[in-house]
C-alpha positions as CSV (number, residue, x, y, z in Angstrom):
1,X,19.4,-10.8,0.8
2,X,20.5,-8.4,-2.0
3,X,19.3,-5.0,-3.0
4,X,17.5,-5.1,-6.5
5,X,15.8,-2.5,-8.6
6,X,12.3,-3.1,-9.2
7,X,9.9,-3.2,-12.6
8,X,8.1,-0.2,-11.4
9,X,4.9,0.7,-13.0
10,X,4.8,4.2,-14.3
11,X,1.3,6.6,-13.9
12,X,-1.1,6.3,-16.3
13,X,-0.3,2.5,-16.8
14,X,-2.4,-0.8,-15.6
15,X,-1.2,-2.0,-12.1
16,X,-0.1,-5.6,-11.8
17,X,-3.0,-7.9,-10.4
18,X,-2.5,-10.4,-8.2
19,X,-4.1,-13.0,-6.2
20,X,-2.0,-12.8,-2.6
21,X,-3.0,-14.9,0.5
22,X,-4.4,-12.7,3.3
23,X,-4.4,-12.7,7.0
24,X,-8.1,-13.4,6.8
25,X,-7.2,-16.6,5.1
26,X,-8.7,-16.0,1.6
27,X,-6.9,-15.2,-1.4
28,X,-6.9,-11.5,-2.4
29,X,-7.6,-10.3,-6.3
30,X,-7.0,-6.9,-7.5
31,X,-9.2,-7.2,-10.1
32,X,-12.1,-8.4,-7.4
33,X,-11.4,-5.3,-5.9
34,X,-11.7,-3.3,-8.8
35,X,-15.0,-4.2,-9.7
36,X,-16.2,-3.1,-6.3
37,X,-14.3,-0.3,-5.5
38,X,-14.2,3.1,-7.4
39,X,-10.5,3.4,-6.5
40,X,-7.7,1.3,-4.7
41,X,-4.9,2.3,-2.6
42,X,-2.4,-0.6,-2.5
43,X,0.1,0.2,0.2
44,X,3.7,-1.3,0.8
45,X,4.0,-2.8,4.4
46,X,6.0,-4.8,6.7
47,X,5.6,-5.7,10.1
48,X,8.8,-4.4,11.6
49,X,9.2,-1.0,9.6
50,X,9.0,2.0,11.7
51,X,7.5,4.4,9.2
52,X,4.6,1.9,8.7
53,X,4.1,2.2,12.5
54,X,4.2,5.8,12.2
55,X,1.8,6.2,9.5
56,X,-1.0,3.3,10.8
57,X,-3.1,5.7,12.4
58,X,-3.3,7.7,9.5
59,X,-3.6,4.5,7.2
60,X,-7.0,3.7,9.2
61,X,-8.3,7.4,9.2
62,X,-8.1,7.5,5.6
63,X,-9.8,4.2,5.3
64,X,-12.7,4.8,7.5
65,X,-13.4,8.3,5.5
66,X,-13.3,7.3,2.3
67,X,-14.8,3.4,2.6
68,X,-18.1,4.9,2.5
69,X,-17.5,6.1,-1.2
70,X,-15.9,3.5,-2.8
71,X,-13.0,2.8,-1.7
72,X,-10.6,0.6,-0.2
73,X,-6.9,0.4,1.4
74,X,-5.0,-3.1,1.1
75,X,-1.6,-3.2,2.9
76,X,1.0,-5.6,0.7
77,X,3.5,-7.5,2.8
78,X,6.4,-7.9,0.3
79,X,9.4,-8.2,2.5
80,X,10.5,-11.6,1.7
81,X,10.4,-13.5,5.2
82,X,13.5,-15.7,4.3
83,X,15.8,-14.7,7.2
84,X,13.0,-12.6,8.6
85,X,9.8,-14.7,11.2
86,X,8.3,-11.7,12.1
87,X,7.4,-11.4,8.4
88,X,5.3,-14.6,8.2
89,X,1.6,-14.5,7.5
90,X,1.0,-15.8,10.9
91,X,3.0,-12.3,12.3
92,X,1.2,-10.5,10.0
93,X,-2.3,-11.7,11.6
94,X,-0.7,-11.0,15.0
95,X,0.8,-7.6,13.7
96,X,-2.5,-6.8,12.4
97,X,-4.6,-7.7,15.4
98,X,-2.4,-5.5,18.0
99,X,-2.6,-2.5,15.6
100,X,-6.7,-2.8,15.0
101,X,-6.2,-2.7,11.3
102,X,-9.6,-1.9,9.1
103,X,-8.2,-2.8,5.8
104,X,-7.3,-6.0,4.4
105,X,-3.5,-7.1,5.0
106,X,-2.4,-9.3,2.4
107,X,1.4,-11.4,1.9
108,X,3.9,-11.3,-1.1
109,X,5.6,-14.1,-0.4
110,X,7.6,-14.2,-3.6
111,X,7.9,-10.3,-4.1
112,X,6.8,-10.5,-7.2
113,X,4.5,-8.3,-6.8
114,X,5.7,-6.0,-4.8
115,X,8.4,-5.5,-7.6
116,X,5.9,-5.7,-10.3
117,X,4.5,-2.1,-8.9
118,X,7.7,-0.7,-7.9
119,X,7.7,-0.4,-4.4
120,X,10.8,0.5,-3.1
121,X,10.0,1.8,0.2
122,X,7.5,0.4,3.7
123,X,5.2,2.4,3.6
124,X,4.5,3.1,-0.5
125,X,1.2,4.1,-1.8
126,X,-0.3,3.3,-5.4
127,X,-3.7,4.0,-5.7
128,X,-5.3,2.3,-8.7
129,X,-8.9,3.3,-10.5
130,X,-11.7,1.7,-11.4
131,X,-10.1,0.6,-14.7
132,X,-7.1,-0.8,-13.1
133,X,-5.0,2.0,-14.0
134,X,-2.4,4.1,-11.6
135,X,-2.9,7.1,-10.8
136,X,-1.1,8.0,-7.6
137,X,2.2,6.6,-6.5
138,X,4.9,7.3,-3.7
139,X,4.8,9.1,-0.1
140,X,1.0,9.3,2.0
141,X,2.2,12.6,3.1
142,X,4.8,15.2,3.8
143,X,5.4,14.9,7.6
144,X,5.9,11.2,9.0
145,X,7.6,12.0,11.8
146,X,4.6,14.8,12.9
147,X,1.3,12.9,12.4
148,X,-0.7,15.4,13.5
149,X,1.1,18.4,11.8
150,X,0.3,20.2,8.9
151,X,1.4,19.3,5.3
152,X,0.7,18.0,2.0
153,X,-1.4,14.7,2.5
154,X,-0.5,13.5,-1.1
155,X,-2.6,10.0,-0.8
156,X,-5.3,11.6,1.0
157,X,-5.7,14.0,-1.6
158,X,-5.2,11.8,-4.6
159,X,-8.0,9.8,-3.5
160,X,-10.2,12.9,-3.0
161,X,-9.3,14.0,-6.3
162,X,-9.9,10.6,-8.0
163,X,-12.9,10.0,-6.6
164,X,-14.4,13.3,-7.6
165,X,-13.7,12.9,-10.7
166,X,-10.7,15.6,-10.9
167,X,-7.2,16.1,-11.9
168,X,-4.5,14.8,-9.3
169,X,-2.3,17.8,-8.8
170,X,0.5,15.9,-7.2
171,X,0.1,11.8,-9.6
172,X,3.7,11.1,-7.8
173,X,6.0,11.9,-5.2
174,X,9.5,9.8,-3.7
175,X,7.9,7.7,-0.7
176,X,10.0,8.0,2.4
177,X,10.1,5.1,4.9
178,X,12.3,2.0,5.3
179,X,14.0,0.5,2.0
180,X,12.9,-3.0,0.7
181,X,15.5,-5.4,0.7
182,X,15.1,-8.4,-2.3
183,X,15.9,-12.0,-1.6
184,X,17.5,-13.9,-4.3
């Protein structure tokens, strides 16, 4: 396993689609998803990262508030499972299961995608537009370690923002969480 930069897709430019296998056993397209949700928030995962299991909880809340209006979460899998079993889609259906996920969980295999976006960091937001456009990437919020504190809830309000129709204050901040390691 090596460390590798990634692509990275700026703000204000179209986020990669894709058509990822997902724990439900269907393959997942972004561009499905855009022409039924108002906005997307594709979110770096992994099974084993402690900052995902931190921010879960938080993951679902924003899910079941905002579902209502047009949205959707996806959780992206992109740490390669060579050397790693617990990253295997099967894992990721048990993974998924035992945390009561409500938001589809889908596998990058390959990491292309996962690259192709910029992720560099479990967990990393992007949330995507109706037109397929980015307009939020990096940390959900300012306080992982203190779920229930205080703070700047950058994704929360980004989708807020976006799906009102406003400016987002904050389009991108550094994520904080586990760093993705690339296989070769």
């Amino acid at each position: 396993m090596t460390i590798l930069e990634s692509i990275d897709t700026p703000i204000g430019s179209y986020a990669p689609d894709f058509e990822l296998p997902g724990i439900d056993n269907q393959v997942h397209h972004l561009s499905r998803y855009l022409n039924k949700f108002r906005a997307v928030a594709v979110i770096s995962m992994s099974n084993h990262c402690p900052y995902v299991t931190l921010y879960l909880e938080r993951l679902k809340k924003i899910q079941a508030e905002f579902a209502k209006i047009g949205f959707t979460l996806i959780g992206m899998n992109g740490c390669g499972a060579m050397g790693q079993p617990k990253q295997s889609l099967e894992n990721m259906s048990i993974f998924a299961e035992s945390h009561q996920l409500n938001f589809p969980y889908i596998w990058d295999s390959t990491q292309d995608v996962t690259q192709s976006f910029g992720a560099t960091k479990t967990p990393m937001a992007f949330l995507i537009d109706k037109t397929g456009i980015v307009r939020y990437k990096g940390a959900i919020d300012d306080h992982p370690q203190k779920p229930l504190a205080a703070g700047e809830d950058y994704l929360k309000n980004a989708i807020a923002a976006l799906l009102k129709g406003h400016k987002i204050n904050t389009p991108e901040t550094e994520a904080v969480g586990t760093s993705l390691i690339w296989h070769n």
